[in-house]
Kinemage of the C-alpha trace (Angstrom):
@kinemage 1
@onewidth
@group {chain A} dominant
@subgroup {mainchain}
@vectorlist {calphas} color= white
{ca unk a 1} P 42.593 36.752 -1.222
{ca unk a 2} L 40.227 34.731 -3.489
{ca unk a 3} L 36.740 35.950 -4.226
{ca unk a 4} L 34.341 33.974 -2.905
{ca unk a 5} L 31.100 32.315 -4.850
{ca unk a 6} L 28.141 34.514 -5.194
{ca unk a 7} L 25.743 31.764 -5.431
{ca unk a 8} L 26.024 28.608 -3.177
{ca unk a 9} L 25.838 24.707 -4.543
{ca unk a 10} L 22.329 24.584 -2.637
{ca unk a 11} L 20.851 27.952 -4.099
{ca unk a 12} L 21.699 27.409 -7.670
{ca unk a 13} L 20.579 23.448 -7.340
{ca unk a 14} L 16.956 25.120 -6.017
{ca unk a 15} L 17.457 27.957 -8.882
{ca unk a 16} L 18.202 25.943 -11.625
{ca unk a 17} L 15.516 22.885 -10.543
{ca unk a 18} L 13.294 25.379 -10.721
{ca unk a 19} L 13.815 27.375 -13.854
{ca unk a 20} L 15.025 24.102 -16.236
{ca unk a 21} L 13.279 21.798 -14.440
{ca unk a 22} L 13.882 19.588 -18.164
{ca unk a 23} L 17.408 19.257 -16.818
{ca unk a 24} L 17.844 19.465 -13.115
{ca unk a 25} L 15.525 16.957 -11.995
{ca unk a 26} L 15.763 14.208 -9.863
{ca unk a 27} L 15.886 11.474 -12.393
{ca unk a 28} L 18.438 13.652 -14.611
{ca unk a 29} L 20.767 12.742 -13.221
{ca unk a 30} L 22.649 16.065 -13.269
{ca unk a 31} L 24.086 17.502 -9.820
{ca unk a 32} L 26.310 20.348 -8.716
{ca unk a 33} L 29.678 19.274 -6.794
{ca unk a 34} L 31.469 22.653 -5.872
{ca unk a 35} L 31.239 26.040 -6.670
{ca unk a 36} L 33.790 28.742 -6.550
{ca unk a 37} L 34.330 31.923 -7.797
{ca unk a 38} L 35.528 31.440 -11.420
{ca unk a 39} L 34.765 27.722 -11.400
{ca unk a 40} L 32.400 24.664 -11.004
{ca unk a 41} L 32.490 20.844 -10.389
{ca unk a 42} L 29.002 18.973 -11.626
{ca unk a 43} L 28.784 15.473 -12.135
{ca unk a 44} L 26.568 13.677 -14.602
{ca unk a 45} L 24.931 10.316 -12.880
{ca unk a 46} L 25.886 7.137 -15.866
{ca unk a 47} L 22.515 6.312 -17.071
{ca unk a 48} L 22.192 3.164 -19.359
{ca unk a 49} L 19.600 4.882 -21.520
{ca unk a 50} L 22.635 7.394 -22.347
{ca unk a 51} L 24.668 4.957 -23.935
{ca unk a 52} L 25.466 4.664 -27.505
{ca unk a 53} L 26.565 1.747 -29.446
{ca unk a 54} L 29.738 0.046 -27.919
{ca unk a 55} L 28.726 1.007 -24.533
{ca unk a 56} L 29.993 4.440 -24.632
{ca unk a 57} L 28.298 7.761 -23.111
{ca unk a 58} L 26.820 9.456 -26.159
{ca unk a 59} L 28.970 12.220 -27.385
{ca unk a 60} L 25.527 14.685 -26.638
{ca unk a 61} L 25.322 13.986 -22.944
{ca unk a 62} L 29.230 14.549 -22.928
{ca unk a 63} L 28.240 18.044 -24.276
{ca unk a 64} L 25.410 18.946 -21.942
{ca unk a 65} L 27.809 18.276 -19.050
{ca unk a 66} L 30.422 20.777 -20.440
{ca unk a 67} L 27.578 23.611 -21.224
{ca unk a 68} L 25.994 22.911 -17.268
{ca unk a 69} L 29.612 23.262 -16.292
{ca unk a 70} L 30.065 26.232 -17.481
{ca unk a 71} L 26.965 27.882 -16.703
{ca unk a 72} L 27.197 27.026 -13.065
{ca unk a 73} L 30.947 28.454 -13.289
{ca unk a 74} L 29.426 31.312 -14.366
{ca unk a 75} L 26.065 31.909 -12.004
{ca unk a 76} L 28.084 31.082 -9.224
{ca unk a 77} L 30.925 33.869 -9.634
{ca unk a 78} L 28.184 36.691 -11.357
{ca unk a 79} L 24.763 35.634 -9.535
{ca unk a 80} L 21.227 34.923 -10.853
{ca unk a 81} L 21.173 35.688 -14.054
{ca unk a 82} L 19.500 32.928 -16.196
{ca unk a 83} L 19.499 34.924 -19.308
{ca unk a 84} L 23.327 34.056 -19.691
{ca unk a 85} L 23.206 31.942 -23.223
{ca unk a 86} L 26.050 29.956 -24.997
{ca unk a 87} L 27.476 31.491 -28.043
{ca unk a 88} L 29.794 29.163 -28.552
{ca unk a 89} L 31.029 25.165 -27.452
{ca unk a 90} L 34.044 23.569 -28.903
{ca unk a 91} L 34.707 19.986 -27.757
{ca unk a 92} L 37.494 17.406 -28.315
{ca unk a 93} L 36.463 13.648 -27.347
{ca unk a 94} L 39.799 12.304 -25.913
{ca unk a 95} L 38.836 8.484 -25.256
{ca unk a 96} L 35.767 6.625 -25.060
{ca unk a 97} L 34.047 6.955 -21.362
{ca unk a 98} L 33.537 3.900 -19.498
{ca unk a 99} L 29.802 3.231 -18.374
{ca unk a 100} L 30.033 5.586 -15.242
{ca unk a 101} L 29.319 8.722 -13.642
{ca unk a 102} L 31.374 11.500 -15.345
{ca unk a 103} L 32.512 14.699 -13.948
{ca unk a 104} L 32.947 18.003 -15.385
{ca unk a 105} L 35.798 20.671 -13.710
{ca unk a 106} L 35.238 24.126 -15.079
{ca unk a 107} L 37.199 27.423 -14.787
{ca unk a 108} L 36.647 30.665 -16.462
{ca unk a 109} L 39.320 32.096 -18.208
{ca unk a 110} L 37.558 34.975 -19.005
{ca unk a 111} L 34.202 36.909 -17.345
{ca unk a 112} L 33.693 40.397 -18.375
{ca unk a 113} L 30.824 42.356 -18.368
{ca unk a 114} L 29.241 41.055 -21.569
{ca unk a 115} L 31.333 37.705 -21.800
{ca unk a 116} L 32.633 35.083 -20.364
{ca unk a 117} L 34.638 32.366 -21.655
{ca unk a 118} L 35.080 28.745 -19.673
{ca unk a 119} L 37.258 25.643 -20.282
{ca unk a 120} L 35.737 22.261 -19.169
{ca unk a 121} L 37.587 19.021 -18.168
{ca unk a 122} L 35.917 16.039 -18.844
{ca unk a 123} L 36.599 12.721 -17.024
{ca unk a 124} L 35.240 9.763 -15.868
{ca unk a 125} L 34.475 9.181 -12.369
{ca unk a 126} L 37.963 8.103 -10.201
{ca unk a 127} L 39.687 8.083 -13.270
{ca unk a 128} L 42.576 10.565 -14.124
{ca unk a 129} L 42.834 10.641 -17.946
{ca unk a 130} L 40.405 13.552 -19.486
{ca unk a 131} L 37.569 12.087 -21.303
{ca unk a 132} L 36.390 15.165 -23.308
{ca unk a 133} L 37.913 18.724 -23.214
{ca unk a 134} L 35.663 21.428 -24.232
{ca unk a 135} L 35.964 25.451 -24.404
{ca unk a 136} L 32.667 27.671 -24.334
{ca unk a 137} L 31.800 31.298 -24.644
{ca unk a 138} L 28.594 32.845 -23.053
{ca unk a 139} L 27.026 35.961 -23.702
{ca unk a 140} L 25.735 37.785 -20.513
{ca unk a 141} L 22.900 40.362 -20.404
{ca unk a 142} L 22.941 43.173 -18.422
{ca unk a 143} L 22.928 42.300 -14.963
């Protein structure tokens, strides 16, 4: 029987609104798909101002969406505990993002006590092909 998530897609959108409001705003464009134990879907709204040259989604908002990934991944199957800070984010740009919504799929392939290590798949919206696929490591306080 699967474990279910600790943390619902409603309580950590209030939780984390509230603690990084800089991020989970209404106009960021950042919002919180699914949550499971060991794994999160969050999508990340296209936004022209995001763009880089060529019309591609800047490689740093590619990024952010891996590191929210994972951190929702990881409140949602351990609870509150906003303290949880990346130690580590290793991404691999696959193919240049059209000018639309992307989504991030996250599972943890690790979560100890004291770590927890995700992989992130990138893509665009409705498309199949993986955008960006990124690996990240997150050291957890004592909870």
């Amino acid at each position: 029987m699967e474990k279910a998530a600790v943390l619902t897609v409603e309580k950590l959108t209030e939780l984390l609104g509230r603690e990084f409001s800089e991020a989970f705003h209404p106009d960021g464009g950042l919002s919180i798909l699914q949550v499971r134990y060991g794994g999160a879907r969050v999508r990340q709204e296209y936004q022209k101002n995001a763009t880089r040259p060529g019309g591609t989604l800047s490689g740093p908002v590619i990024m952010q969406l891996a590191d929210v990934t994972a951190y929702v991944a990881i409140l949602a199957s351990i609870g509150w505990v906003p303290l949880a800070v990346t130690t580590s984010l290793n991404i691999n740009f696959l193919k240049k993002p059209p000018p639309r919504a992307l989504i991030g799929e996250g599972r943890l392939i690790k979560l100890g006590k004291r770590l927890a290590v995700a992989e992130i798949d990138i893509r665009s919206e409705a498309e199949p092909d993986l955008v960006a696929h990124a690996t990240s490591t997150y050291s957890i306080p004592p909870w």
